[in-house]
C-alpha positions, -999 to 999 in steps of 0.1 A, spaced: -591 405 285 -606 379 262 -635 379 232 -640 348 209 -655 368 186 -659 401 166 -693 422 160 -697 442 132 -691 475 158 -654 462 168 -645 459 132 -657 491 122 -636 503 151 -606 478 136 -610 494 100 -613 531 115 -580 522 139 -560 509 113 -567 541 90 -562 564 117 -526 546 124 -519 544 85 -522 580 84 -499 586 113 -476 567 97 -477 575 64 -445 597 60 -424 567 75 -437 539 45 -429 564 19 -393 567 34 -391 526 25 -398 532 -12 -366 515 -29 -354 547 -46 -347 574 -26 -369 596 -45 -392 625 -38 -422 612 -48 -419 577 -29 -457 574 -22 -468 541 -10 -479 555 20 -498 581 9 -514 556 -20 -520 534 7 -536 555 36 -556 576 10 -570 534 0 -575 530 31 -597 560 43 -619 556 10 -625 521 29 -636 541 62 -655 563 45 -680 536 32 -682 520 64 -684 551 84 -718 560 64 -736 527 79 -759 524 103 -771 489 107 -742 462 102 -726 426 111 -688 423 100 -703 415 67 -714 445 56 -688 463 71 -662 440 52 -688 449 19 -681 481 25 -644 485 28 -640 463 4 -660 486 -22 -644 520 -12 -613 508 -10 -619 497 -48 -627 529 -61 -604 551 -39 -575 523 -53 -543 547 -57 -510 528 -70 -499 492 -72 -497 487 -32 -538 504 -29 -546 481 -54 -533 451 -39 -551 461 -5 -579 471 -22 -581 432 -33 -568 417 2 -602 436 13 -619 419 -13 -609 389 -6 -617 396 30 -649 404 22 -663 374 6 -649 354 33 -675 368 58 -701 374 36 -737 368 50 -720 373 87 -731 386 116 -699 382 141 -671 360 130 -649 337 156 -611 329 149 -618 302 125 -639 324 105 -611 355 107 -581 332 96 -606 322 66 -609 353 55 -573 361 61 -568 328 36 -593 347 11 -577 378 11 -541 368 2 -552 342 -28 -572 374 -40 -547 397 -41 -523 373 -58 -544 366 -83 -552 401 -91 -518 405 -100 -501 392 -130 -467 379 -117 -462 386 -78 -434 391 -64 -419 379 -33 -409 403 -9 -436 423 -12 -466 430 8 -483 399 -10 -458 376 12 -466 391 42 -499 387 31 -495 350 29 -473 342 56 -497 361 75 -530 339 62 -509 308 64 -495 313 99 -531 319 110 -547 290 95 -525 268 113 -528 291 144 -569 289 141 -567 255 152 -561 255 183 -561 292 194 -600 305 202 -593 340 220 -593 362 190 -570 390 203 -542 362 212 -547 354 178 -544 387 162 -512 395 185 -496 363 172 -503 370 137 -489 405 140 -457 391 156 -454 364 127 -457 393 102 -436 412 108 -411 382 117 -420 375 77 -413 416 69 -380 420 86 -374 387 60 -381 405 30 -344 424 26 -333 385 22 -358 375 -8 -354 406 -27 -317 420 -32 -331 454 -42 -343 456 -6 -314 445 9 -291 470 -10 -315 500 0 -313 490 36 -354 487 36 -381 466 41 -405 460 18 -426 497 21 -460 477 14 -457 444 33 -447 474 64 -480 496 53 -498 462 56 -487 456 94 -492 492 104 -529 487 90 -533 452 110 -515 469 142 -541 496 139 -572 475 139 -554 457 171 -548 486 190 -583 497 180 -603 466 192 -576 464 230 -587 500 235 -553 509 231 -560 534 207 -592 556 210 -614 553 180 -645 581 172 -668 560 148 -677 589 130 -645 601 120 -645 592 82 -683 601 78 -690 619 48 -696 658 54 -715 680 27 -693 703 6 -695 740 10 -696 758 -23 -665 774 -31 -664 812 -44 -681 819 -73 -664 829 -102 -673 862 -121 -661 848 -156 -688 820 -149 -719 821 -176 -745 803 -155 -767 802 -188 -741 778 -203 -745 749 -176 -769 725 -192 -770 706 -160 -772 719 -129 -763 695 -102 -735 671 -95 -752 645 -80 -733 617 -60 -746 585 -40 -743 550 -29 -770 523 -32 -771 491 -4 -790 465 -23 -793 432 -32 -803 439 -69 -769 428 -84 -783 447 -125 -765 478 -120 -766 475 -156 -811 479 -159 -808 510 -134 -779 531 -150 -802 526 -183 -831 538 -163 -818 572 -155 -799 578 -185 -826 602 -202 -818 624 -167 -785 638 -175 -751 631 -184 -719 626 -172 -729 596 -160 -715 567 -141 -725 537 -122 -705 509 -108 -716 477 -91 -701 462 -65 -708 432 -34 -744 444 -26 -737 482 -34 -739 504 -66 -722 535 -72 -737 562 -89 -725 598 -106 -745 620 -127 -752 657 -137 -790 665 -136 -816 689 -130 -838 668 -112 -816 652 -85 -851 642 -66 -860 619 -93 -826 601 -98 -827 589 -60 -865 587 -60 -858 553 -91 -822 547 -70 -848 544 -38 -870 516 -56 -839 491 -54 -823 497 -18 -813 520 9 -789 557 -2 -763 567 18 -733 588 10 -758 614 -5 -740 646 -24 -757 672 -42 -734 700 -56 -754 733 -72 -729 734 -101 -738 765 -111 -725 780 -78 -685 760 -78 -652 777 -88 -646 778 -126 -621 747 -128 -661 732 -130 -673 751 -154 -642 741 -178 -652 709 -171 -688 715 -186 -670 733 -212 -656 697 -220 -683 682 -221 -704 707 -240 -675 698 -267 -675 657 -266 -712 663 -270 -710 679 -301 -681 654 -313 -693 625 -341 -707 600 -315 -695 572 -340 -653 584 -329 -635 555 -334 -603 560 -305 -602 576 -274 -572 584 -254 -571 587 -217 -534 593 -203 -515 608 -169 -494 635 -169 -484 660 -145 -472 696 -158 -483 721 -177 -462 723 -207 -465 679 -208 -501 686 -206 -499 705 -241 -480 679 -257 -506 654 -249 -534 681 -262 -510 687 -294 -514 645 -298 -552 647 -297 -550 630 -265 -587 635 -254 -588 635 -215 -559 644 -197 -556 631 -159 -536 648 -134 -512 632 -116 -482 609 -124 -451 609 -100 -463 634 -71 -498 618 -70 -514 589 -85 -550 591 -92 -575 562 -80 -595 534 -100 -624 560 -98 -610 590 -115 -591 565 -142 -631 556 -140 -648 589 -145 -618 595 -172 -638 565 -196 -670 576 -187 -665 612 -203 -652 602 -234 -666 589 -267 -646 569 -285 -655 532 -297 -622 519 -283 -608 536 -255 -569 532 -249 -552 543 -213 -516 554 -214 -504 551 -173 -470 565 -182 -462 552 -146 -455 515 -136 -471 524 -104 -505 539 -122 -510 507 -145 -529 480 -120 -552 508 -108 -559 514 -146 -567 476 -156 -591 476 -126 -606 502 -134 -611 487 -170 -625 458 -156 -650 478 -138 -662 496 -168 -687 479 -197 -665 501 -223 -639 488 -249 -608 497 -228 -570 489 -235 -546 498 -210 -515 503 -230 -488 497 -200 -464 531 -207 -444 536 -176 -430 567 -182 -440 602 -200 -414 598 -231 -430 560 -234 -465 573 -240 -454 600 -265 -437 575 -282 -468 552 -285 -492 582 -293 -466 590 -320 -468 559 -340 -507 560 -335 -525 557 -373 -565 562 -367 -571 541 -399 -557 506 -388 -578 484 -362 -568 483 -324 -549 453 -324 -523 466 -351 -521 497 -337 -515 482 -300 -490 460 -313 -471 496 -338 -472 514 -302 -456 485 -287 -429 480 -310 -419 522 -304 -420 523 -272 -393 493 -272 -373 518 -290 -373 546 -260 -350 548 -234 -364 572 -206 -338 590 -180 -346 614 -153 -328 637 -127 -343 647 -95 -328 646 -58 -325 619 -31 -348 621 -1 -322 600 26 -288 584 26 -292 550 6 -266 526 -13 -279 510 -44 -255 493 -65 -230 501 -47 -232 536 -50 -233 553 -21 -256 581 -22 -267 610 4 -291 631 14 -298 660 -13 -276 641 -43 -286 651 -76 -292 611 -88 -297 604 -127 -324 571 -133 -335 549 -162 -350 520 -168 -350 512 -132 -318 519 -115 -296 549 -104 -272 552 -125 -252 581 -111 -253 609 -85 -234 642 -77 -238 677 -61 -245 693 -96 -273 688 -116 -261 693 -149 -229 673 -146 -252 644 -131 -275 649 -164 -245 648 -183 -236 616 -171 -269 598 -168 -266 606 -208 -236 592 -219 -243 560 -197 -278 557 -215 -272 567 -250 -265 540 -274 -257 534 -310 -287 528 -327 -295 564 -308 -302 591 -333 -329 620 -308 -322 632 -274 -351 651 -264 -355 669 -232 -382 676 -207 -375 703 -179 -396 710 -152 -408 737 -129 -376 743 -111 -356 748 -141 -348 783 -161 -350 786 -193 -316 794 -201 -306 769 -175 -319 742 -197 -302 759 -230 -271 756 -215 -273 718 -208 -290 717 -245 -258 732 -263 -231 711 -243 -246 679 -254 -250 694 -293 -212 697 -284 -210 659 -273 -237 639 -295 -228 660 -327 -248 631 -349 -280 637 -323 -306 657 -328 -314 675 -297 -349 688 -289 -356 714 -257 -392 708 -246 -407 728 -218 -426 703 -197 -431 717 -163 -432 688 -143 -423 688 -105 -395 673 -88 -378 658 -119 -356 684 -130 -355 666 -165 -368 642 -177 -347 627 -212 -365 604 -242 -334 592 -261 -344 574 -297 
């Protein structure tokens, strides 16, 4: 079996095949994550990426492999969860523009837009790292540049490619020690070559692939709630689409509808707008959308018919409504548990977004997050490294004033919301937050998820392991000796506030206990006992 070339139909079967196998796999790239944490999620960020891709391109009914590269390229944007969806998000960017205008595309063309995708995805992010899934990016592009020149049978090609890559991630152990003490490779560079062995097995009928396997299904109304007050909805239907056109002022048409609700969102992308609203005439909004290109990806939810968790979030914006429109900050931040959700409310945080360490949210809910509030400058608090690039691209999507302000961790963006003063311009007050959160030294305790050895400490299965800043510091059989432990190590001198976070798993009186033996300890501390509820951290320390 040969083929010089690819139709837009075999790599809409590529793209569906290397979801499919993402998915499969998904489980085995989060075992790769460095730590051996429970929340170790670049698969899951990655294949849930990857089927917002399929998704778009599942909806199409008329393509060449550029519109189905326009296509992934755009759901895979918005669906963006974590630093590695990001950065594939962006390698399908890249992608993208290199077979724009394309009907079928030949080796030459393919390696070309392997070359695109790898320079995109490095420059989307600020200092790249090698070792990561951007090198096997690369090596891959480079290796098929070279290989485009005399190899014309494009499955030859791709099978070469493949073998190169993952030649280059078996390598990555070697360029970054953190790999090589884990015993892993690199978890994205792998999620990267399960993606491209996908879309091979896919196009060598190796793997079966149903074209319509991602296409978007209506939503079924879920119960209705007695507590709702119908009355109180001012609009009545969620209304969610997609516009293919070549009209590029997204801009003009979100201004046009604007009188016909709120809530209200719209994104351009390569030849496709986004659109979210809440309206009561959803025939009139796609009736203007109609004037400017072809819908697909139609959804029209009777809000007035959905479980209450909606109706709170009309509540919401009933309030904002009524807020001065002339607000002068907004804050947007991630947390995930109840009792750190209150903290955030107590710090007038003004939209909270779920998620965090058990699930980070996409570029489009960081998205809808800055469409729903008011402030004149809107400021994102991550409080996860691995949340951060999904919130600058999200900012760049938006026409708002947006800061992202890079916390990594929970006790980081308390900090910065603490030295917050609403009276002082943006710039100071960035600058105030930064100089706190320099001051906070974040620790955690939660369990490991395999045997590992990092820094020479062996750990196994089920340890109780104590991190901050970025490494394991210690691990044990008990978690409150390990917590113990992790503090002494972290405290220092200038430390004057130990304040503790426990989650979900822990009693109160569990937490007391650990609470009065380090009064006993740090007897110049102050020690605060905070209820956050988090999952799978058991605690989760800010020492000042």
């Amino acid at each position: 079996m040969s083929m010089t070339y690819i139709d837009g139909d075999m790599l809409k079967k590529a793209f569906i095949g290397a979801a499919n196998l993402l998915v499969k796999n998904k489980e085995k790239v989060n075992e790769l994550n460095v730590f051996p944490v429970p929340d170790g999620d670049t698969g899951t960020n990655m294949s849930l990426t990857m089927i917002s891709a399929v998704k778009q391109i599942s909806n199409l009914d008329k393509y060449g492999v550029g519109e189905v590269a326009v296509a992934a390229s755009n759901g895979s944007l918005m669906g963006a969860r974590g630093n590695s969806g990001v950065i594939l998000s962006q390698l399908f960017r890249g992608f993208s523009n290199g077979l724009k205008g394309k009907d079928t595309v030949d080796v030459v063309g393919i390696a070309q837009a392997f070359k695109m995708a790898s320079d995109t995805a490095y420059k989307a992010v600020m200092k790249p790292t090698e070792g990561t899934i951007l090198t096997v990016a690369r090596e891959c592009a480079d290796y098929g540049s070279t290989l485009a020149k005399e190899e014309k049978d494009i499955l030859v090609f791709l099978e070469k490619v493949i073998k190169h890559g993952n030649k280059t991630l078996n390598k990555t152990p070697d360029m970054l020690p953190v790999l090589k003490d884990a015993g892993v490779v690199d978890a994205g560079g792998k999620g990267l070559m399960v993606v491209l062995t996908g879309a091979y097995n896919a196009i060598t009928f190796k793997e079966s692939v149903d074209l319509d396997s991602f296409k978007s299904e209506p939503i079924e109304p879920e119960t209705v709630s007695q507590e709702i007050d119908f009355a109180d909805i001012k609009y009545g239907y969620c209304t969610e689409f997609m516009i293919n056109t070549s009209n590029e002022d997204y801009e003009r048409f979100r201004d046009d509808i604007s009188d016909y609700g709120d809530s209200l969102l719209v994104v351009g992308g390569e030849n496709l707008i986004k659109v979210h609203i809440h309206t009561n005439n959803p025939g009139e909004v796609l009736e203007k959308a109609l004037k400017i290109g072809e819908l697909n990806d139609i959804k029209i939810d009777n809000m007035r018919y959905q479980h209450k968790h909606i109706m709170d979030e009309e509540e919401y914006e009933e309030l904002t409504e009524s807020e001065d429109e002339s607000k002068k900050y907004s804050f947007i931040t991630v947390s995930v548990g109840d009792g750190l959700d209150n903290i955030f409310n107590e710090l007038n945080v003004d939209y909270i977004i779920p998620g965090g360490q058990t699930m980070n949210p996409s570029t489009e809910d960081i998205l809808n997050a800055i469409e729903k509030v008011k402030g004149e400058n809107i400021i994102i608090l991550p409080n996860n490294g691995n949340i951060i690039l999904a919130a600058d691209q999200a900012k760049a999507l938006s026409d708002k004033n947006v800061y992202v302000f890079p916390t990594k961790t929970i006790p980081e963006g308390i900090a910065g919301l603490l030295s917050f003063d609403k009276e002082i311009d943006v710039r100071e007050n960035l600058e105030n937050m930064q100089e706190a959160v320099k001051d906070v030294i974040t620790g955690q305790v939660t369990y490991s998820v395999r045997d590992s050895e990092i820094n020479d400490k062996k750990i196994n299965k089920d340890d109780i392991i104590g991190i901050s800043q970025g490494d394991i510091m210690c691990n044990g059989n008990d978690i409150e000796e390990v917590s113990f432990e992790l503090l002494k190590d972290i405290v220092n001198e200038d430390s004057s506030l130990i304040t503790i976070f426990y989650g979900n798993e822990i009693e109160e009186k569990q937490a007391m206990k650990l609470s009065e033996r380090l009064e006993t300890e740090f007897e110049d501390f102050d020690i605060e006992l905070v209820y956050g509820g988090q999952p799978l951290y058991y605690y989760i320390f800010s020492i000042e």
